[in-house]
C-alpha positions in Angstrom: -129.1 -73.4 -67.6 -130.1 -77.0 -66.3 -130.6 -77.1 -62.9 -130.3 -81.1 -62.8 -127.5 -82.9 -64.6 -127.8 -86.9 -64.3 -124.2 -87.6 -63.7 -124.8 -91.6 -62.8 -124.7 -94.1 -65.8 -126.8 -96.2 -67.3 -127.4 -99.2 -64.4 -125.8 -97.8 -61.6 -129.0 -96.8 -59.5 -130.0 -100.1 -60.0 -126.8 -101.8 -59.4 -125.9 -99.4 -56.4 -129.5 -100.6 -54.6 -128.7 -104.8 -55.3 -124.9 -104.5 -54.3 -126.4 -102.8 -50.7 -128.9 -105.6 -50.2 -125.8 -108.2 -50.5 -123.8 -106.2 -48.1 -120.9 -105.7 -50.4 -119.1 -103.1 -49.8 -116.3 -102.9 -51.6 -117.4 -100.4 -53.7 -116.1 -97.1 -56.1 -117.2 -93.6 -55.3 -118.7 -91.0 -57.8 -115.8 -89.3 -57.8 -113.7 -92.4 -59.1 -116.4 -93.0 -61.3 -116.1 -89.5 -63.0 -112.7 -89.7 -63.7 -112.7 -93.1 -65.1 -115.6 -91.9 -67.5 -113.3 -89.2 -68.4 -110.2 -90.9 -69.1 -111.5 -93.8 -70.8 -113.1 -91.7 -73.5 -109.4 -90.5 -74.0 -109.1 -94.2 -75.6 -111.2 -93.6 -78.5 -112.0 -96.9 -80.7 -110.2 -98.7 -77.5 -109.6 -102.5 -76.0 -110.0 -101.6 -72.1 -109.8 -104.3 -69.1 -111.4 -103.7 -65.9 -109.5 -106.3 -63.7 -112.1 -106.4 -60.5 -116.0 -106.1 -61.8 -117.3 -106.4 -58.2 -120.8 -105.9 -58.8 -120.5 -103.5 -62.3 -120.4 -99.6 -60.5 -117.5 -98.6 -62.4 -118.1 -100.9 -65.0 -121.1 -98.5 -65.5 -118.7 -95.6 -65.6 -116.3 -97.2 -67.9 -118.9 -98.2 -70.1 -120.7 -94.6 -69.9 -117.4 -93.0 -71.2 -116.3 -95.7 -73.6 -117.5 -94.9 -77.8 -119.0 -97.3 -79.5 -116.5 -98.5 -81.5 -114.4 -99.8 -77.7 -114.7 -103.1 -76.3 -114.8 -103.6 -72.1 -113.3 -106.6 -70.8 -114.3 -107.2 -67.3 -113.3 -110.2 -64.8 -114.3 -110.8 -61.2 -113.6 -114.0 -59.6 -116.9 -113.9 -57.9 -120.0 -115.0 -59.4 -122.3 -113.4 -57.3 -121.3 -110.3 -57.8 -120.6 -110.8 -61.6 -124.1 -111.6 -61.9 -125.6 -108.2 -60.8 -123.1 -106.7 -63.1 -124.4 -108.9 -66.3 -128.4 -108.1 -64.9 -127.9 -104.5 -65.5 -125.5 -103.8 -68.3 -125.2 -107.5 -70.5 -127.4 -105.9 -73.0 -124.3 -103.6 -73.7 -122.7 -105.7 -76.7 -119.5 -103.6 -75.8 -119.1 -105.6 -72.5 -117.6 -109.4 -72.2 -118.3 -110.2 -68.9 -115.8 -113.0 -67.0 -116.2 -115.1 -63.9 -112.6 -116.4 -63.4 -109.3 -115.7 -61.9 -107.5 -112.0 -63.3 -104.1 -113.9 -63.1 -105.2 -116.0 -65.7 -106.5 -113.2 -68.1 -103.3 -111.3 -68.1 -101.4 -113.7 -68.5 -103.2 -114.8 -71.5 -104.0 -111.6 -72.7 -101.5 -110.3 -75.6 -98.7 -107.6 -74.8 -99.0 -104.0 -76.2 -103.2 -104.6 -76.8 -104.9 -102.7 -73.8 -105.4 -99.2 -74.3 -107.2 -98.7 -70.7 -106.7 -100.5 -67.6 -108.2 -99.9 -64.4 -107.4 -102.3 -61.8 -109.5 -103.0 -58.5 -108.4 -106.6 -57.2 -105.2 -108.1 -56.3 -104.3 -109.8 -59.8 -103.1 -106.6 -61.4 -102.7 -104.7 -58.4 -100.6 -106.0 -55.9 -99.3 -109.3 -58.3 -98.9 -109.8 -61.8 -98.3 -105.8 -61.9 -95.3 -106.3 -64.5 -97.3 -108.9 -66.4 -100.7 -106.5 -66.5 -98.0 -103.6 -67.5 -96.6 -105.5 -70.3 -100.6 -105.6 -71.6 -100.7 -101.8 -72.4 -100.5 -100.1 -75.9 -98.0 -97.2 -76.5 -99.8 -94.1 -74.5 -102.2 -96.2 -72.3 -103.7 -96.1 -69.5 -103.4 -97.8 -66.2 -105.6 -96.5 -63.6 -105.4 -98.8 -59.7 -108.4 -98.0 -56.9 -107.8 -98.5 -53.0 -104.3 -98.8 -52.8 -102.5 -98.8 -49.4 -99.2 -99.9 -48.6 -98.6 -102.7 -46.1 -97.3 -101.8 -43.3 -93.9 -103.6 -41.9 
């Protein structure tokens, strides 16, 4: 029996340390992490869109439980924070990487092509939901992260 299972993907340490030295905080737990790793490899051969890269932690995760026959599009309207995610996983030539507004994506993005979607931003989220809806297959998957409702 292994007494030590590594249960962080490829990056994350490394991404986990430069995303605490910015002070960004806006961040996904293990836990989230797990499940999105599970439920993306669910989507063999897939086309998955991360709408809110942040600084690439569940990118990792996404990424750790894609094949390697799936694509990952990812989009984060911050540069910054982009940029850590590119340092640590742009070698992955499963990963497009996109600085730029999630409103534009979807709506530029062909219906019935996404077989994943998780959703961590507002674009997705909280607007353009029916739009970002429209973008799954038959039997995909739409996964949000942090949601609260607004109070009255």
């Amino acid at each position: 029996m292994r007494d030590h299972i590594n249960i962080y993907p490829v990056g994350f340490k490394e991404i986990e340390a430069e995303t605490k030295s910015i002070n960004f905080n806006q961040t996904s737990d293990l836990q989230l992490g797990s499940l999105l790793s599970t439920l993306v490899a669910s989507k063999p051969n897939g086309d998955v869109l991360e709408l809110g890269t942040g600084s690439g932690l569940s990118t990792s995760f996404l990424l750790q439980g894609m094949d390697n026959q799936s694509k990952l599009t990812t989009i984060d309207s911050e540069n910054t924070l982009v940029s850590i995610a590119k340092k640590h996983l742009g070698f992955d030539e499963r990963v497009e990487f996109i600085t730029g507004k999630g409103e534009e994506l979807i709506l530029n993005t062909k219906p019935n092509s996404i077989d994943f979607i998780f959703a961590d931003t507002w674009p997705g989220k909280y607007n353009h939901l029916e739009d970002t809806l429209k973008l799954l297959k038959i039997g995909g998957i739409y996964v949000i992260d942090d949601i609260r409702l607004l109070e009255k």
